[in-house]
mmCIF file of the C-alpha atoms, coordinates in Angstrom:
data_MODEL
# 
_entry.id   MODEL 
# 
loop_
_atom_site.group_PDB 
_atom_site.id 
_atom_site.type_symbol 
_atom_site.label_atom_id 
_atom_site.label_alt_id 
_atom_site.label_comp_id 
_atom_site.label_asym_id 
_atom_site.label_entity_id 
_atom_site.label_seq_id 
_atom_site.pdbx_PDB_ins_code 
_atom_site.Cartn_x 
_atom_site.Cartn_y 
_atom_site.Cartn_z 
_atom_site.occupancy 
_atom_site.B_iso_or_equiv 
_atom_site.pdbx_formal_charge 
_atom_site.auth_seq_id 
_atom_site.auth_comp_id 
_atom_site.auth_asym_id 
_atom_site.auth_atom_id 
_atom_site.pdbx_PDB_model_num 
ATOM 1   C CA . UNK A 1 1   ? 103.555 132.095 27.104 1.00 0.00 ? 1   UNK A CA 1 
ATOM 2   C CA . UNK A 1 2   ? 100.817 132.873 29.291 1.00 0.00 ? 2   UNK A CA 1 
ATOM 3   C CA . UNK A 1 3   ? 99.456  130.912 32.047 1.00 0.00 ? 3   UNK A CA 1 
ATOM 4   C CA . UNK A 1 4   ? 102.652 128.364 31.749 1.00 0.00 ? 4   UNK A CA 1 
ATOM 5   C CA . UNK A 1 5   ? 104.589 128.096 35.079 1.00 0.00 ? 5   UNK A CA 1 
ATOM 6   C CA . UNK A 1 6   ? 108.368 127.747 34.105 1.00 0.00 ? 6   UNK A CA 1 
ATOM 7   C CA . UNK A 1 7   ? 110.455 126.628 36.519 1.00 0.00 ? 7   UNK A CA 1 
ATOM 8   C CA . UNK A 1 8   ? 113.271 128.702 37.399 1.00 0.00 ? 8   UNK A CA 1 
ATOM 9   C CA . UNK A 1 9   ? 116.873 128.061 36.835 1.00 0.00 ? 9   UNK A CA 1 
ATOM 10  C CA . UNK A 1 10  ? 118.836 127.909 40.320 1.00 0.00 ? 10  UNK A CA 1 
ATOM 11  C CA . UNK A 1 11  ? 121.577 131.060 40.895 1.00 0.00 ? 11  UNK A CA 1 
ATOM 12  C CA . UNK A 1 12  ? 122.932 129.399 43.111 1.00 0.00 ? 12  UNK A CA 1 
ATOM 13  C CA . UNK A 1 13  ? 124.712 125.750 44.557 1.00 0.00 ? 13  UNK A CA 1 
ATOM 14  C CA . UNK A 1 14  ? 126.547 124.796 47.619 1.00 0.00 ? 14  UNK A CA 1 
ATOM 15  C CA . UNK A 1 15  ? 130.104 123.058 46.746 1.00 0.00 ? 15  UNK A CA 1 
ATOM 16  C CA . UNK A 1 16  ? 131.651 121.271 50.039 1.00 0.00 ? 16  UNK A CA 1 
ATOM 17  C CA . UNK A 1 17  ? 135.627 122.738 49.107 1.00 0.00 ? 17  UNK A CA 1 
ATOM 18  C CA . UNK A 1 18  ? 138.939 121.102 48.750 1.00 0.00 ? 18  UNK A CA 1 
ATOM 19  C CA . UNK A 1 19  ? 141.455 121.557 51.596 1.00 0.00 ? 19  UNK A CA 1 
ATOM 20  C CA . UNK A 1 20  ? 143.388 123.516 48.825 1.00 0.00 ? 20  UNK A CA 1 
ATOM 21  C CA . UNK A 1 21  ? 140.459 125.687 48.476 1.00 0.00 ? 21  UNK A CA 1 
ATOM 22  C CA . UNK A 1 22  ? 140.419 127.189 51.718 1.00 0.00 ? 22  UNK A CA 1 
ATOM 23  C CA . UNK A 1 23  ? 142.440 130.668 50.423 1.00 0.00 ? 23  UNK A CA 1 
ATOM 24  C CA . UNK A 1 24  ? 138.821 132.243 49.648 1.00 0.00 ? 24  UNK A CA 1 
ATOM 25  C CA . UNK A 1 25  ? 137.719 131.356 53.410 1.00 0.00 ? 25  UNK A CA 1 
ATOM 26  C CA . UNK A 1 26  ? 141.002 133.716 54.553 1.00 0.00 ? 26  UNK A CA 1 
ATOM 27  C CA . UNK A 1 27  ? 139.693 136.007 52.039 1.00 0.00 ? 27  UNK A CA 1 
ATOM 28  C CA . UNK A 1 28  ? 136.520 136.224 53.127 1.00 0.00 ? 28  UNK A CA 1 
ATOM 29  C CA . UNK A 1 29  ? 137.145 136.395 56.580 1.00 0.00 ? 29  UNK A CA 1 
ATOM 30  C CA . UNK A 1 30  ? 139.103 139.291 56.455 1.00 0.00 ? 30  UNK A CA 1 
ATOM 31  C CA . UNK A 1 31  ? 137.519 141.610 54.082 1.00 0.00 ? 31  UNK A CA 1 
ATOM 32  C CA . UNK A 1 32  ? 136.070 143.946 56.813 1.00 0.00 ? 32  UNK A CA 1 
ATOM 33  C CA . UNK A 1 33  ? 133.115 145.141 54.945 1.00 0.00 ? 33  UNK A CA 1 
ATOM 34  C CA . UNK A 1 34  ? 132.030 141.389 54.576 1.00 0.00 ? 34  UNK A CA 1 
ATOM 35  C CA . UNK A 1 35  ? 132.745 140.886 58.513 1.00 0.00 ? 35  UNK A CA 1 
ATOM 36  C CA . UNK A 1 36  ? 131.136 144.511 59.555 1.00 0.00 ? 36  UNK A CA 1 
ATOM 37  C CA . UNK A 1 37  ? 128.030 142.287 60.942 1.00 0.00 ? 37  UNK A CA 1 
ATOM 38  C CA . UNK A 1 38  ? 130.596 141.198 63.604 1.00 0.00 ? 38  UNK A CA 1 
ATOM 39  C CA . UNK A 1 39  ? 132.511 144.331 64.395 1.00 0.00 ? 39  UNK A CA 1 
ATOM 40  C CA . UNK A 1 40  ? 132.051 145.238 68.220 1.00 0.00 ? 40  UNK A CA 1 
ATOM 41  C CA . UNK A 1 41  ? 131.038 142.057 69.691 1.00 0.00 ? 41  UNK A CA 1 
ATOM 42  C CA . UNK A 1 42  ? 133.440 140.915 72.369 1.00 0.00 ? 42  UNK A CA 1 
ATOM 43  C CA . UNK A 1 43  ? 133.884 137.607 70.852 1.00 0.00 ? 43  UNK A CA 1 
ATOM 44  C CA . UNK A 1 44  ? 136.862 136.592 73.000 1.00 0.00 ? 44  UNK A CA 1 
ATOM 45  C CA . UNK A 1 45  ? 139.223 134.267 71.093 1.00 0.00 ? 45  UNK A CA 1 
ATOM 46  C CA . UNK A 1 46  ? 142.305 134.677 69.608 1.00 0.00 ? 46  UNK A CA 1 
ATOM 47  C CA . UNK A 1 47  ? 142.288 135.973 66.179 1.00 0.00 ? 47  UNK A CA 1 
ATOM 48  C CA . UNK A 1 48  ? 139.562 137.689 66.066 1.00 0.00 ? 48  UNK A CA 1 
ATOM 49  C CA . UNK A 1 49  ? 139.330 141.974 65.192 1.00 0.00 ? 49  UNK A CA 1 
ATOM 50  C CA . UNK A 1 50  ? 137.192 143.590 67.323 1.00 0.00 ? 50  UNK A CA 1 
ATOM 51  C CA . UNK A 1 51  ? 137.393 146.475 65.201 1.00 0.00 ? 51  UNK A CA 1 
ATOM 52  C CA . UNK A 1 52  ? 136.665 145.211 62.220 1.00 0.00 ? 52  UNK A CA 1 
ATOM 53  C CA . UNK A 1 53  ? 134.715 142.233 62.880 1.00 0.00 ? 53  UNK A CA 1 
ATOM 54  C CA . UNK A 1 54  ? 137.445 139.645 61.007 1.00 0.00 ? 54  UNK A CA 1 
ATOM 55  C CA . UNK A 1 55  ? 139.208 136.647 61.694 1.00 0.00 ? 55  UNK A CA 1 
ATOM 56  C CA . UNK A 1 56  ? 142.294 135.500 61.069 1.00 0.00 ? 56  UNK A CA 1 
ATOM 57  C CA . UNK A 1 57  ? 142.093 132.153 59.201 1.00 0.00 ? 57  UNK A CA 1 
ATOM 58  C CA . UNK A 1 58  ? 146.313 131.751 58.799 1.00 0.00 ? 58  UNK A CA 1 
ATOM 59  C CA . UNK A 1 59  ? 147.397 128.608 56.624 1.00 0.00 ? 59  UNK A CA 1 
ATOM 60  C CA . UNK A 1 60  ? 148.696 126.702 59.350 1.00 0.00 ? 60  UNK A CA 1 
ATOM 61  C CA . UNK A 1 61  ? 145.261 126.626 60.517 1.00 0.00 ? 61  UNK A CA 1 
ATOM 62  C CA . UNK A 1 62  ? 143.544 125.295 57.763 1.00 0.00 ? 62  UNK A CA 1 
ATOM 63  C CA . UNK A 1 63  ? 144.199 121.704 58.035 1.00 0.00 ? 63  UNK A CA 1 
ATOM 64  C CA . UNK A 1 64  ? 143.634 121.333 61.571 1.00 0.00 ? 64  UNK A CA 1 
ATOM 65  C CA . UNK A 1 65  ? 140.259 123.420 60.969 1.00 0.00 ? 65  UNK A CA 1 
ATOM 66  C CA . UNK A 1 66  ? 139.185 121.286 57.782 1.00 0.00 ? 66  UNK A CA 1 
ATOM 67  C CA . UNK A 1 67  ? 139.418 118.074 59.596 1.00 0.00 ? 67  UNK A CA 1 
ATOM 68  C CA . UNK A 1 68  ? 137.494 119.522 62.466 1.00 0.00 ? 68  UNK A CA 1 
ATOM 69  C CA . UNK A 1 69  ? 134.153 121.437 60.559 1.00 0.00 ? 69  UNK A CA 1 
ATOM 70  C CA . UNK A 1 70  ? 134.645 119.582 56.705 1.00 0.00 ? 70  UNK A CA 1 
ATOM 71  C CA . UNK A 1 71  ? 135.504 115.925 57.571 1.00 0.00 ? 71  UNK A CA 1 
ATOM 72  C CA . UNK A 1 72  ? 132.808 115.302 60.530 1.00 0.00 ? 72  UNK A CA 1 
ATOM 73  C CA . UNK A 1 73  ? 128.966 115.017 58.880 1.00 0.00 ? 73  UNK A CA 1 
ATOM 74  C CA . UNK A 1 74  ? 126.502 114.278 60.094 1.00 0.00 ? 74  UNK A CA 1 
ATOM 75  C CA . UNK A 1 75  ? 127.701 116.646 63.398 1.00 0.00 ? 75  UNK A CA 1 
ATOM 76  C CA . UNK A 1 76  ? 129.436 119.394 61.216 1.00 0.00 ? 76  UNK A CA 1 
ATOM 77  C CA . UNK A 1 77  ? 128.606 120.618 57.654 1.00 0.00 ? 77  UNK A CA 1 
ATOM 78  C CA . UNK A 1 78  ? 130.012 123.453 55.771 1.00 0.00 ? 78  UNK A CA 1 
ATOM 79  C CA . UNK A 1 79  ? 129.822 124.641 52.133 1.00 0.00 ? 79  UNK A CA 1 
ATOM 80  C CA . UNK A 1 80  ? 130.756 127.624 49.706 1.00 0.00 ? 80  UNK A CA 1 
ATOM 81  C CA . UNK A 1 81  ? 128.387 129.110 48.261 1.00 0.00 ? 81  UNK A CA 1 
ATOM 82  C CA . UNK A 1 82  ? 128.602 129.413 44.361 1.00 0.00 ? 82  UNK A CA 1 
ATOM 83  C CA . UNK A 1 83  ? 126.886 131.340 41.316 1.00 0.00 ? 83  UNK A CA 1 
ATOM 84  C CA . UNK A 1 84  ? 125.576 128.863 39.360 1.00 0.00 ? 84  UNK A CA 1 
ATOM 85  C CA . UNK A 1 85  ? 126.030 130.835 35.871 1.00 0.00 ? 85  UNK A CA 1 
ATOM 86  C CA . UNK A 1 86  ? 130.059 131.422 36.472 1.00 0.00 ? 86  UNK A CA 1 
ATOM 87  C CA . UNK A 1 87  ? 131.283 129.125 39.150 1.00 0.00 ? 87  UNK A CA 1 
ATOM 88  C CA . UNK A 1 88  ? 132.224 132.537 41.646 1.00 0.00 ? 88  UNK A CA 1 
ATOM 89  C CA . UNK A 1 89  ? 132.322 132.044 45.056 1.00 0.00 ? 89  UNK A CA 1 
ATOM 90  C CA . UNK A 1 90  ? 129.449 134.065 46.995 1.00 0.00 ? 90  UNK A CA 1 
ATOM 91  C CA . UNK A 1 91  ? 130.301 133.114 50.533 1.00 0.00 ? 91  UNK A CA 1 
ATOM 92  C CA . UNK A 1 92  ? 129.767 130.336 53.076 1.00 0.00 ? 92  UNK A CA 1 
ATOM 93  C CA . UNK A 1 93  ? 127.445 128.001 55.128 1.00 0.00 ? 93  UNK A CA 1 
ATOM 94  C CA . UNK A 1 94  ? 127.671 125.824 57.959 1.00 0.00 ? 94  UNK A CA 1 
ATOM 95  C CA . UNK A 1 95  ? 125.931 123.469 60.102 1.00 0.00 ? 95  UNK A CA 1 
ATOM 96  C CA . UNK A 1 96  ? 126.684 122.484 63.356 1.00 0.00 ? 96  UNK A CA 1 
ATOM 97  C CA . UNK A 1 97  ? 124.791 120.406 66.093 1.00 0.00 ? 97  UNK A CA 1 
ATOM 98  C CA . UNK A 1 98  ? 124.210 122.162 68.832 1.00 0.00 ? 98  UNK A CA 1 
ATOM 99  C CA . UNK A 1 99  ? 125.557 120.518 71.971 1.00 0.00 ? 99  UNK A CA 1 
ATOM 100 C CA . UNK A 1 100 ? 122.087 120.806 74.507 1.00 0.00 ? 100 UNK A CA 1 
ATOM 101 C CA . UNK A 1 101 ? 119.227 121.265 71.937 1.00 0.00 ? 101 UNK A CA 1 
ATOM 102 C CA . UNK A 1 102 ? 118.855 118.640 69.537 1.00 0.00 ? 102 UNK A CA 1 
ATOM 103 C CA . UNK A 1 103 ? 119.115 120.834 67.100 1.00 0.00 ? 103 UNK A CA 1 
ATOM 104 C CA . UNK A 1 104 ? 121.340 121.992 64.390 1.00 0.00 ? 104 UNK A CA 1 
ATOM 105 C CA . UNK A 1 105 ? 122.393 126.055 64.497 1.00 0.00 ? 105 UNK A CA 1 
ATOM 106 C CA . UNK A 1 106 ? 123.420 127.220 61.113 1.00 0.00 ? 106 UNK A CA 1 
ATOM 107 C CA . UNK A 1 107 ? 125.623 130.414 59.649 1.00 0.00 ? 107 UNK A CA 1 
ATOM 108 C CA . UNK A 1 108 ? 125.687 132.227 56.321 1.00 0.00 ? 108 UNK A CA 1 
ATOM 109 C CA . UNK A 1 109 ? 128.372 134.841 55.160 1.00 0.00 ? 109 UNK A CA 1 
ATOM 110 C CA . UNK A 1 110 ? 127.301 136.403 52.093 1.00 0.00 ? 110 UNK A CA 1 
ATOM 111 C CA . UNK A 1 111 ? 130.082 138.388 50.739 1.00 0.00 ? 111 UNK A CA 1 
ATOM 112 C CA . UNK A 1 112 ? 129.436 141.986 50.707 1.00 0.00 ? 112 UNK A CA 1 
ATOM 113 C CA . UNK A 1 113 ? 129.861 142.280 47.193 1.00 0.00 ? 113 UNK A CA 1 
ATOM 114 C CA . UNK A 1 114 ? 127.252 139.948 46.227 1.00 0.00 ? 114 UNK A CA 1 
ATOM 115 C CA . UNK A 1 115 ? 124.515 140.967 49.405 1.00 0.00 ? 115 UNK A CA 1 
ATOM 116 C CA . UNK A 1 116 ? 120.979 142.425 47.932 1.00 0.00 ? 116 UNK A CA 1 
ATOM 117 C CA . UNK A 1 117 ? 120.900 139.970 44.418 1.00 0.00 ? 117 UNK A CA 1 
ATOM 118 C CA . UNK A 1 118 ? 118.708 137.588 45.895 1.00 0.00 ? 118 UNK A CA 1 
ATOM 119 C CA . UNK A 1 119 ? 121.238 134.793 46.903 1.00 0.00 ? 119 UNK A CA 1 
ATOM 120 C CA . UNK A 1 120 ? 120.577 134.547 50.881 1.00 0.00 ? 120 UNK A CA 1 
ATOM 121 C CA . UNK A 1 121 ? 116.522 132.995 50.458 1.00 0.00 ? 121 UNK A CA 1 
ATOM 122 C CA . UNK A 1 122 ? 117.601 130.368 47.855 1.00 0.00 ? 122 UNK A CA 1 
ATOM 123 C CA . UNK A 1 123 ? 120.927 129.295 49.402 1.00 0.00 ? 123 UNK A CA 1 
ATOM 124 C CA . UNK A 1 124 ? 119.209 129.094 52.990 1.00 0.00 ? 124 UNK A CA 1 
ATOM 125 C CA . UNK A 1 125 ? 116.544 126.480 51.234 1.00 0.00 ? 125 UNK A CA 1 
ATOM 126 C CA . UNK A 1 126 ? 119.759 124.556 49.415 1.00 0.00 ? 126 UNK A CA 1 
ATOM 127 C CA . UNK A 1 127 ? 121.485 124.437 53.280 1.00 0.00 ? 127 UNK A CA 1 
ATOM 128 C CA . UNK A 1 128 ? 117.649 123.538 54.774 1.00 0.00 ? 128 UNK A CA 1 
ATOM 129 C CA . UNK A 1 129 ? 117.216 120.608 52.020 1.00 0.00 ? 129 UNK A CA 1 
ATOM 130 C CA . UNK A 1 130 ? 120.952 119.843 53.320 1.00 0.00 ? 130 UNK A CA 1 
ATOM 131 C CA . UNK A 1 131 ? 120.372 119.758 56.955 1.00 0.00 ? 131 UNK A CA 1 
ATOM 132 C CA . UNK A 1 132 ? 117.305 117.646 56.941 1.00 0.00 ? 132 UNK A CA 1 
ATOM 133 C CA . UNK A 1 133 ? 117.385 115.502 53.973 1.00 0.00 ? 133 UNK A CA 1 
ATOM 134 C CA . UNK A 1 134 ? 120.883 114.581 54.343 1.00 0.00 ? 134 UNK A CA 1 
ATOM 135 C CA . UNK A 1 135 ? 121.811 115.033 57.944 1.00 0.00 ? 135 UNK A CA 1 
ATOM 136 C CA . UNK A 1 136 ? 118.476 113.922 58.811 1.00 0.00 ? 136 UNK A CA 1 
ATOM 137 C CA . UNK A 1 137 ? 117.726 117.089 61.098 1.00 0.00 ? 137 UNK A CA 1 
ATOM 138 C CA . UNK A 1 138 ? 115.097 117.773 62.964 1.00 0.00 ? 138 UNK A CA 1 
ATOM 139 C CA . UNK A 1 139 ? 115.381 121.358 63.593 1.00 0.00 ? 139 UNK A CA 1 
ATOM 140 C CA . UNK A 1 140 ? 117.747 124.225 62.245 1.00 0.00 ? 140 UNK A CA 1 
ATOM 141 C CA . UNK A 1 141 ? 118.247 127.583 64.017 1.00 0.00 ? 141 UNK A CA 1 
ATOM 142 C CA . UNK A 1 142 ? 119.853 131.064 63.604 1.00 0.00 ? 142 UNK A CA 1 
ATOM 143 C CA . UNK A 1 143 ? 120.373 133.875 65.854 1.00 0.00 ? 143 UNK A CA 1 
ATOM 144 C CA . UNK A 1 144 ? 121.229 137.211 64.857 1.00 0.00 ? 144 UNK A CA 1 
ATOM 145 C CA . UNK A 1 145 ? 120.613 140.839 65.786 1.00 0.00 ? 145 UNK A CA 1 
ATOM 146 C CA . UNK A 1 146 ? 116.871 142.099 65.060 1.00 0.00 ? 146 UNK A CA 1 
ATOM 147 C CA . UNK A 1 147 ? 118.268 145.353 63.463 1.00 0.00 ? 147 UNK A CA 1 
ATOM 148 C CA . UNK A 1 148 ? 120.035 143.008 60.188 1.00 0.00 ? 148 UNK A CA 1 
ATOM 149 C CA . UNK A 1 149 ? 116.684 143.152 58.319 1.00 0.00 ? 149 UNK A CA 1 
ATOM 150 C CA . UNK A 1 150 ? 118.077 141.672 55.296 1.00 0.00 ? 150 UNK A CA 1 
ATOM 151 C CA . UNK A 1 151 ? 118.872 138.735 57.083 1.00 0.00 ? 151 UNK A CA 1 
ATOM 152 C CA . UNK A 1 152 ? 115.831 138.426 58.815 1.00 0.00 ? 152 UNK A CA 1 
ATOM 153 C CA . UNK A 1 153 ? 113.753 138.788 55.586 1.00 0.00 ? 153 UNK A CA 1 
ATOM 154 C CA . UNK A 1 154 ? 115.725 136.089 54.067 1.00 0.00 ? 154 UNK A CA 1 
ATOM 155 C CA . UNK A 1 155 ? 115.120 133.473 56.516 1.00 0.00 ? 155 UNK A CA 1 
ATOM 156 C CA . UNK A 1 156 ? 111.559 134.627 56.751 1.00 0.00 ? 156 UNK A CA 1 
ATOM 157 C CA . UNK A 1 157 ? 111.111 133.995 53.224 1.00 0.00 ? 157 UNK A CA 1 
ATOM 158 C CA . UNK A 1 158 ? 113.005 130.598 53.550 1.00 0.00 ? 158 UNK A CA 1 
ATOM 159 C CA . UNK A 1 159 ? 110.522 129.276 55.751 1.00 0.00 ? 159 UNK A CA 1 
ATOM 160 C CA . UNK A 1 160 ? 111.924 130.170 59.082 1.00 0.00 ? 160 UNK A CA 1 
ATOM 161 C CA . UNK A 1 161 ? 110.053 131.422 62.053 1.00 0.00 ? 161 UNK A CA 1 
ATOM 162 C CA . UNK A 1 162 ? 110.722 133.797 64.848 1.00 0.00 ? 162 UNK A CA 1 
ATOM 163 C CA . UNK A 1 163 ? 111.334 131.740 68.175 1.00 0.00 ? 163 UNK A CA 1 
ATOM 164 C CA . UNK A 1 164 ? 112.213 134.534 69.832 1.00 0.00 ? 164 UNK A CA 1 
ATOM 165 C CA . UNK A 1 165 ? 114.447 137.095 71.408 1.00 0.00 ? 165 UNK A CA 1 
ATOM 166 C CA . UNK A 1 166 ? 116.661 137.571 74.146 1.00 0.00 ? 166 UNK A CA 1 
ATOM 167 C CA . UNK A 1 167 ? 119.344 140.524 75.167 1.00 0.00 ? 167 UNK A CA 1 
ATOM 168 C CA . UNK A 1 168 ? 119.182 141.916 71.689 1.00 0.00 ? 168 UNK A CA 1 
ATOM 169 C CA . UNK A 1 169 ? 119.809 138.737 69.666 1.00 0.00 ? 169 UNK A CA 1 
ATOM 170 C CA . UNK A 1 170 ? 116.543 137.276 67.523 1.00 0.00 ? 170 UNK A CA 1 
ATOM 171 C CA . UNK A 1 171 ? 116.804 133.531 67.263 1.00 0.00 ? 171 UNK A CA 1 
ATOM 172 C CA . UNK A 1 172 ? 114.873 132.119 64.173 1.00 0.00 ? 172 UNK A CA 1 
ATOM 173 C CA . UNK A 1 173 ? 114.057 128.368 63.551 1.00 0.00 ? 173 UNK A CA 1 
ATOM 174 C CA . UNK A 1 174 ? 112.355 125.586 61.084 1.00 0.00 ? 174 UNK A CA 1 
ATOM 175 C CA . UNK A 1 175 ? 111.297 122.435 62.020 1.00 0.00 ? 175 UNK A CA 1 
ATOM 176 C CA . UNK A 1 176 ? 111.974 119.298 59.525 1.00 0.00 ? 176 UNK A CA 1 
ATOM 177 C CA . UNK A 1 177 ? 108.046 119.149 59.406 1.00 0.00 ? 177 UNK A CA 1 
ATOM 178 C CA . UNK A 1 178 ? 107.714 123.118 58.228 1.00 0.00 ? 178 UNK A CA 1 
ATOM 179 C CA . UNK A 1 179 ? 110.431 122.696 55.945 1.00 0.00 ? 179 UNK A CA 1 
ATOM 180 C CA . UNK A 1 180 ? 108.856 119.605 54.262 1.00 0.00 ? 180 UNK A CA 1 
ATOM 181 C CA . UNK A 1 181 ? 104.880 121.688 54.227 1.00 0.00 ? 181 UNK A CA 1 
ATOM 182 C CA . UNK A 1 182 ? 106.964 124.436 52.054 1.00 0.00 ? 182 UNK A CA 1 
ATOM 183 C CA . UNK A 1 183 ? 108.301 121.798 49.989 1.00 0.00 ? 183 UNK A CA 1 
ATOM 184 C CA . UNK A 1 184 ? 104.624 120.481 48.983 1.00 0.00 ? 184 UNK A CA 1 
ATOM 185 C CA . UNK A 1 185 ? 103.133 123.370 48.244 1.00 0.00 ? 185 UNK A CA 1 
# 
């Protein structure tokens, strides 16, 4: 119909997983094509393929680690990512307050598999809505490398602004205010 605005079905939903659901975590962790925005960096901690850019995530881990990042809102938050239409697992998100800035940093891991369908701009905005309707944020920030475009484009599109850059790593950000001015209009 012309000149009728239809609202679009979402693609996508965050699900906060089960202890027992943490086996797709150790999957996506160490599927190296899903990790190859990691590979090189001198990350320093046990576990971690410099190689490759995965992490080990082993099963005696995974309670210890649940606790920690699932069990401790508002500080911590952390979700799957899901297709709406079949229930699949895309990938993950996270929140986390960061410890000098009064300000929450965030992460996405899109697996590689599911990277260019337009998932990234509508789950940031679904992690956004979480962050400061929910956790009552008042700021969220990324930082990645300038030369992952796709990622920058995403946020971009999200909302988020460039606050900057420093030795080679951009670091994006969206105030609760911004956030809410997108959510008007």
């Amino acid at each position: 119909m012309k000149g009728v605005l239809r609202r679009m079905e979402p693609k996508v939903r965050l699900f906060k997983p089960l202890l027992s659901d943490l086996l797709y975590r150790k999957q996506l962790l160490s599927d190296p094509e899903t990790m190859s925005y990691n590979r090189g960096y001198e990350l320093g901690f046990a576990g971690y393929h410099n190689e490759t850019g995965c992490i080990d995530f082993p099963e005696s881990d995974w309670e210890s680690w649940y606790n920690w990042f699932c069990k401790s809102e508002p500080e911590r938050y952390y979700a799957y990512i899901v297709r709406c239409s079949d229930g699949v697992f895309l990938g993950e998100v996270n929140l986390h307050q960061n410890a000098s800035g009064g300000w929450y940093d965030m992460g996405i891991v899109l697996e590689a598999a599911h990277r260019g369908k337009g998932y990234s701009t509508e789950t940031l905005r679904l992690l956004l809505a979480e962050a400061f309707d929910r956790l009552d944020a008042n700021e969220v920030r990324n930082d990645f490398e300038p030369e992952r475009s796709a990622a920058l484009k995403a946020h971009l599109a999200a909302g988020f602004r460039v606050i900057g850059e420093e030795n080679g790593v951009m670091r994006v950000g969206i105030t609760k205010e911004e956030f809410e001015q997108i959510k008007r209009n």
